[in-house]
C-alpha positions in Angstrom: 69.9 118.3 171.0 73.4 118.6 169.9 75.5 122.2 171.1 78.8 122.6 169.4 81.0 125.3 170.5 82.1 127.2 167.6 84.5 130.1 169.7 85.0 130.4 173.2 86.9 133.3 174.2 88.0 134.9 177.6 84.7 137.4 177.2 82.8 136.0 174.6 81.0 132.5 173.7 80.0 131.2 170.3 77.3 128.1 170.5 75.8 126.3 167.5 72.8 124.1 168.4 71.1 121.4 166.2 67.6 120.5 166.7 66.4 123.2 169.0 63.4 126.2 168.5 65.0 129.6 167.8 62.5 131.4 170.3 64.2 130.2 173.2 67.2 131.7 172.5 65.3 135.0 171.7 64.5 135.3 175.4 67.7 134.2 176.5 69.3 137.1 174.6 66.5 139.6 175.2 67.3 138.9 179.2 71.0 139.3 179.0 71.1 142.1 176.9 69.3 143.8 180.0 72.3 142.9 182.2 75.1 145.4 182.7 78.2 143.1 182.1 76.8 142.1 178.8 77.7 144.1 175.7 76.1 141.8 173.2 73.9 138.9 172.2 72.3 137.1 170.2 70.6 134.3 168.3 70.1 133.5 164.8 69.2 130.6 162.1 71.7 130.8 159.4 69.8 129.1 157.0 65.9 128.4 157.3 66.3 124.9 155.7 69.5 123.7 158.1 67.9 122.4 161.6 70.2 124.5 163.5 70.7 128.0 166.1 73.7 130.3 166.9 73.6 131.6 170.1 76.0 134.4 171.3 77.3 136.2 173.7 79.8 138.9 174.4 80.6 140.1 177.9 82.4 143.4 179.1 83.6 141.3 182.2 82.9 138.2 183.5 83.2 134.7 182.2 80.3 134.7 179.4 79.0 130.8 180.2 78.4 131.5 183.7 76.3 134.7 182.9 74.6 132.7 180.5 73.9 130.1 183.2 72.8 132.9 185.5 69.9 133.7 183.0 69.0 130.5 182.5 68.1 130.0 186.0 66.3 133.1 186.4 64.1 132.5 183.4 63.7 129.2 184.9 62.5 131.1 188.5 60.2 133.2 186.4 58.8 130.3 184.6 58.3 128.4 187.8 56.3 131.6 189.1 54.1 131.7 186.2 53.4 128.0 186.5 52.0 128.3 190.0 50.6 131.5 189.3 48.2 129.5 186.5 47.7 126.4 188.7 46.5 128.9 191.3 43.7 130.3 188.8 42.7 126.9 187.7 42.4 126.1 191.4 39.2 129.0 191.3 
């Protein structure tokens, strides 16, 4: 996977990934769209037959990588809850 930052300004971020799944991204938007610092985000392909994502986010304060980061850990905590959650039920 290759990220290339397109814009990175005081509020806002601007990410272009090659060789990644676009649904990731949906989540990761979806979640910080729910937090109150964030005015926008999103994810899109800009052409279906390029191999690549943009990713971005706009904050009304705060330093938009580190929320970003924030969210990725919580989905990562929710994942990891789900997982056990399963392995518990296959346990039965």
């Amino acid at each position: 996977m290759e990220v290339i930052v397109k814009e990175k300004t005081e509020n806002s971020l601007l990410l272009t990934f090659k060789g990644v799944d676009l649904g990731f991204f949906y989540l990761l938007s979806r979640e910080l769209l729910e937090d109150k610092n964030v005015a926008n985000a999103w994810a899109r392909k800009p052409h279906l037959l390029i191999d690549e994502v943009e990713f971005f986010v706009a904050t009304k304060e705060g330093d938009a990588l580190k929320i970003v980061e924030e969210k990725i850990s919580e989905i990562q905590k929710k994942f990891l809850k789900i997982k056990k959650d399963i392995e518990k039920i296959a346990k039965i």
